[in-house]
C-alpha positions, 0 to 999 in steps of 0.5 A: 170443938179442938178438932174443928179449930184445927181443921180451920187453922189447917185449911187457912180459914181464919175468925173473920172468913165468911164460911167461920161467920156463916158457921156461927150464924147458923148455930146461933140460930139451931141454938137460938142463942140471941132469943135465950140470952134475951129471955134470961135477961129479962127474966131476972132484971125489974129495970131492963136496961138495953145497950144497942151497938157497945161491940165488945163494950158489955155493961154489967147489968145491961141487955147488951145488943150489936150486929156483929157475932160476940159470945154473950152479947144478943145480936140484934140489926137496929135498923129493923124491928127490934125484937122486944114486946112494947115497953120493955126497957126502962133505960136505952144507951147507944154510943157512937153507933147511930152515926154507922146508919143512915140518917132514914135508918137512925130516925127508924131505930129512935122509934123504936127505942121509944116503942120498946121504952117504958113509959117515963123511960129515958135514952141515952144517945152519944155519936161524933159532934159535927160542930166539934168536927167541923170547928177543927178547920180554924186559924186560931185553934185551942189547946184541945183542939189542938191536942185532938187534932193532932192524935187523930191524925197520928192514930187514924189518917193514913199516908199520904193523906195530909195530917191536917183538919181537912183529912180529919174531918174527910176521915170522920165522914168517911171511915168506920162506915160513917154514914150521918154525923150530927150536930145537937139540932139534927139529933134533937129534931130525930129524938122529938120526932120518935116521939121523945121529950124533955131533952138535954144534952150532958157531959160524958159521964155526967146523966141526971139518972144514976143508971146512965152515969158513967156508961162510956168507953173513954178508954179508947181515947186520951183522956178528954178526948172523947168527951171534946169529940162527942155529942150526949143527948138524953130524952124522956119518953113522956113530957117529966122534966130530967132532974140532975143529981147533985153533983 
């Protein structure tokens, strides 16, 4: 293994070269590394819990799926079929990852998600909130809205784009491989159209289930800002009403 990094490292090849990702590719596959990960999680847990797209963000106690290549987490493309048997999971949770896809694509991966839930299962979907977004081009900002804009434009618009809302909102539609930004109509219309009833939308963090309380990676942004920019919704695979924990 030492060897073969050097040899790399020699012939300037680095993580991210194409012959490295093919590389890995094929010895997941010789060692069926994805179908293994899967087979032992899901011998050992009574509630599965499956996190589509969290990159390096893993969950403890959690199925932990994305399309790239990292150690311990399945590699999965949901934009096809998912390769689970049919009710499966009890919990599904995706944070800013449905918006990578195409609105065709999403809507295909939310059948899914309610192909592979169990009856009575919920999700948990948060992506960019358009109507957040878009209320950023105002005359008459507030603090928050201010606070956000300003950190968005120093951390991601590049020069010589103007640190403005437009090249804000142009950012969110455009960078990161963004392909559909919702709004809570949009998505809920995607959600009850997989199949899915009794939704709600929640607070990051907040979630009238204890196993999807607290689930986000708010420590990429300042804090609040994650939450200002962000849209949760949750739903039920069948029609019971979600109750909220006391708080």
């Amino acid at each position: 293994m030492a060897l073969r990094h050097e040899l790399l490292r020699f012939l300037g090849i680095g993580p991210g070269h194409p012959y490295v990702i093919r590389l890995q590719e094929w010895r997941r596959t010789v060692l069926q590394t994805d179908g293994c990960l899967r087979d032992a999680y899901l011998s050992k847990e009574a509630k599965p819990k499956l996190q589509i797209g969290g990159g390096w963000h893993r969950l403890e106690g959690w199925l932990n799926t994305d399309i790239e290549l990292i150690p311990e987490v399945m590699r999965m493309d949901a934009t096809r079929p998912f390769p689970f048997e049919d009710a499966t999971f009890e919990y599904i949770f995706t944070e800013h990852m449905i918006e990578h896809v195409t609105f065709q694509q999403g809507a295909f991966m939310l059948r899914e998600c309610h192909r592979v839930l169990r009856q009575g299962g919920v999700i948990r979907v948060v992506t960019p909130n358009l109507t957040t977004i878009l209320g950023l081009y105002g005359t008459d900002l507030s603090s928050q809205q201010q606070e956000y804009l300003a950190w968005f434009c120093q951390t991601f618009v590049p020069e010589p784009c103007p640190r403005n809302a437009a090249s804000t909102i142009n950012a969110m539609f455009r960078m990161w491989g963004h392909q559909f930004i919702y709004d809570e109509s949009v998505l809920m219309v995607a959600l009850s159209a997989a199949g899915f009833s009794a939704i709600r939308r929640w607070s990051l963090g907040a979630s009238g289930c204890p196993d999807l309380q607290n689930l986000e990676n708010e420590q990429r942004y300042p804090k609040g800002l994650l939450d200002f920019e962000s849209l949760v919704l949750e739903a039920r695979k069948d029609g019971s009403a979600l109750t909220p924990v006391p708080s």
